[in-house]
C-alpha positions, 0 to 999 in steps of 0.5 A, spaced: 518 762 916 512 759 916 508 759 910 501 763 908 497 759 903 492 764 904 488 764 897 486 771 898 494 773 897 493 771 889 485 772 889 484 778 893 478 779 898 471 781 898 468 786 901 461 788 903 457 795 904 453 794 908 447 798 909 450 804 904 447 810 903 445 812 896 451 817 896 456 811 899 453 806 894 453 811 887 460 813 889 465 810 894 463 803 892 462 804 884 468 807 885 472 801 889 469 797 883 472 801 877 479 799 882 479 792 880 476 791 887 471 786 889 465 789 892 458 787 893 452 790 897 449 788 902 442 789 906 442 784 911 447 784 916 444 777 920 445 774 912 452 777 912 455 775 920 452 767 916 456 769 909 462 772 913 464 765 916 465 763 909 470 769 907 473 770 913 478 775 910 474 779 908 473 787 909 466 790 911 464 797 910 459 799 916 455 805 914 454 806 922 448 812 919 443 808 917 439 802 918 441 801 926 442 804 932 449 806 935 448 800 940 446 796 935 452 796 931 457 796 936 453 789 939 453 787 931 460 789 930 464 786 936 459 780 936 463 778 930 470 780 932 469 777 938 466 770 935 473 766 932 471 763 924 469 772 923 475 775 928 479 777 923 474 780 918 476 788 917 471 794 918 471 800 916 467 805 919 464 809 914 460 816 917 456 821 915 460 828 920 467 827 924 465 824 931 472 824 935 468 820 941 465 815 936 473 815 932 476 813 938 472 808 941 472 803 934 479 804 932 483 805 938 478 800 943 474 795 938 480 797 933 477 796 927 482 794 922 480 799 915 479 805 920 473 811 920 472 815 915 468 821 915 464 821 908 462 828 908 463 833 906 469 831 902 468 825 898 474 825 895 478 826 900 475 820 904 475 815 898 483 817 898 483 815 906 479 808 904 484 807 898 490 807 902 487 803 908 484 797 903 492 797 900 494 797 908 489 790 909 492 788 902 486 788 898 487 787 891 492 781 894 496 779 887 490 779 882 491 784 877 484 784 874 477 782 877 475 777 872 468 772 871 466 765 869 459 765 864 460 760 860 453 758 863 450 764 860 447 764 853 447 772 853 454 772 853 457 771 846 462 774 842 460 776 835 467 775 830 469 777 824 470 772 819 470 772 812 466 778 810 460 775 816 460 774 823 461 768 826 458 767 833 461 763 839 460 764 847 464 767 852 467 763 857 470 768 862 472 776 861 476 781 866 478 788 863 483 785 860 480 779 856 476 774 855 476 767 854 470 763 848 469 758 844 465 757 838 460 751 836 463 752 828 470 752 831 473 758 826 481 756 827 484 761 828 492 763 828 495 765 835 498 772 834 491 775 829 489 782 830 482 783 830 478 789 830 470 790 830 470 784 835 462 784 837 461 782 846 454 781 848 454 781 855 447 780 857 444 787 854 450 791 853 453 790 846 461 793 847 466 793 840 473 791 841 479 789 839 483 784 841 489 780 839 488 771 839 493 769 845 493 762 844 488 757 845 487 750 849 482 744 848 477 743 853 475 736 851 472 736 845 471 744 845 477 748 843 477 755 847 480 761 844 484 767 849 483 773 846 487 780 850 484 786 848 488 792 845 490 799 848 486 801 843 480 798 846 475 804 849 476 806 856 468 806 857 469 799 854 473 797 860 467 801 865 462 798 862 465 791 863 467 792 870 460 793 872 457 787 868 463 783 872 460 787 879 452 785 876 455 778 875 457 776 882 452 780 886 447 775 883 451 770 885 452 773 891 445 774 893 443 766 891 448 765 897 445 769 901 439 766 901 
């Protein structure tokens, strides 16, 4: 048997909205980000045929509504199914009113992979749809949680209790379930500690939580702590941080899309 060393299998896959409405940007993909997916937006598509030669697992959601004629995103489309670095990208079609003759001619004769999918009038039910397609196409691959680098970013900081005061440390990277920092006064700190009141500063969102110190390793002169939230970590934290994580790599995104 042959071997997959696809690293998509571990880390998941991208996928691009492109050309979303406000209703499939504020809905259909906020959602998708709050599922630990990786989701970016785009308005682009000549950028976006150049980018997807780089992610070509990658899934794209073509909200055929808006931006193009029906020619237009049939050429634009099967240009990239037809083009060998792109031929194994997924679309999903997203469309505003059920249409069995546009249904029929992406998945049974451009066969897109993630199907067409009518968004009105029920948006729930067609978020359901897309769910179950995105698991079909392997998505979320074996990561469980998205997580982001930020060590370069000075408005990324932790604020820790420490003997009666705070001490400040800078975060290195943070998913839902936990972070990684350093601290220029390294605090040393017992594995296993409980602390609460834990301040996060993630550029203008200042979030509290409660985390358990996993464990630390040293990165040349600098000792990084692991710190795991606790279940006792608010749940709007957990939606507040998603979509920073999404803020995040949306910019660096765009950067490689100019």
């Amino acid at each position: 048997m042959a071997v997959d060393n696809n690293p998509t299998d571990i880390t998941g896959k991208k996928i691009f909205f492109l050309h979303p409405t406000a209703l499939v940007q504020n809905q259909i993909a906020a959602e998708l980000i709050q599922r630990e997916l990786e989701v970016y937006i785009v308005r682009d598509h000549l950028k976006l045929r150049r980018i997807l030669k780089k992610y070509p697992t990658s899934i794209v959601f073509a909200s055929i509504d808006n931006y193009m004629p029906e020619k237009d995103w049939d050429t634009w489309i099967q240009g990239i199914l037809k083009d060998p670095p792109t031929a194994n990208i997924a679309f999903c079609i997203l469309a505003s009113e059920n249409n069995g003759i546009l249904a029929h001619k992406y998945v049974d004769m451009i066969k897109v992979k993630c199907g067409y999918v009518v968004i009105k009038p029920d948006i729930k039910k067609a978020i359901i749809q897309i769910l179950e397609n995105l698991k079909a196409v392997d998505a979320w691959g074996r990561r469980k949680y998205i997580r982001v680098t930020s060590d370069n970013e000075a408005l990324t900081t932790i604020n820790l209790p420490y003997n009666n005061d705070f001490i400040k440390g800078f975060i290195k990277d943070i998913s839902v379930a936990g972070l990684s920092c350093f601290f220029p006064d390294d605090p040393t700190i017992e594995k296993n500690s409980l602390i609460s009141n834990i301040q996060v500063k993630l550029q203008s969102i200042l979030l509290k939580v409660e985390g358990i110190v996993f464990g630390s390793r040293m990165d040349g002169l600098t000792k990084i702590y692991v710190i795991i939230f606790t279940q006792r970590t608010d749940p709007e934290v957990r939606v507040k941080i998603r979509k920073f994580i999404q803020a995040n790599l949306q910019t660096k995104m765009d950067a490689d899309l100019k």
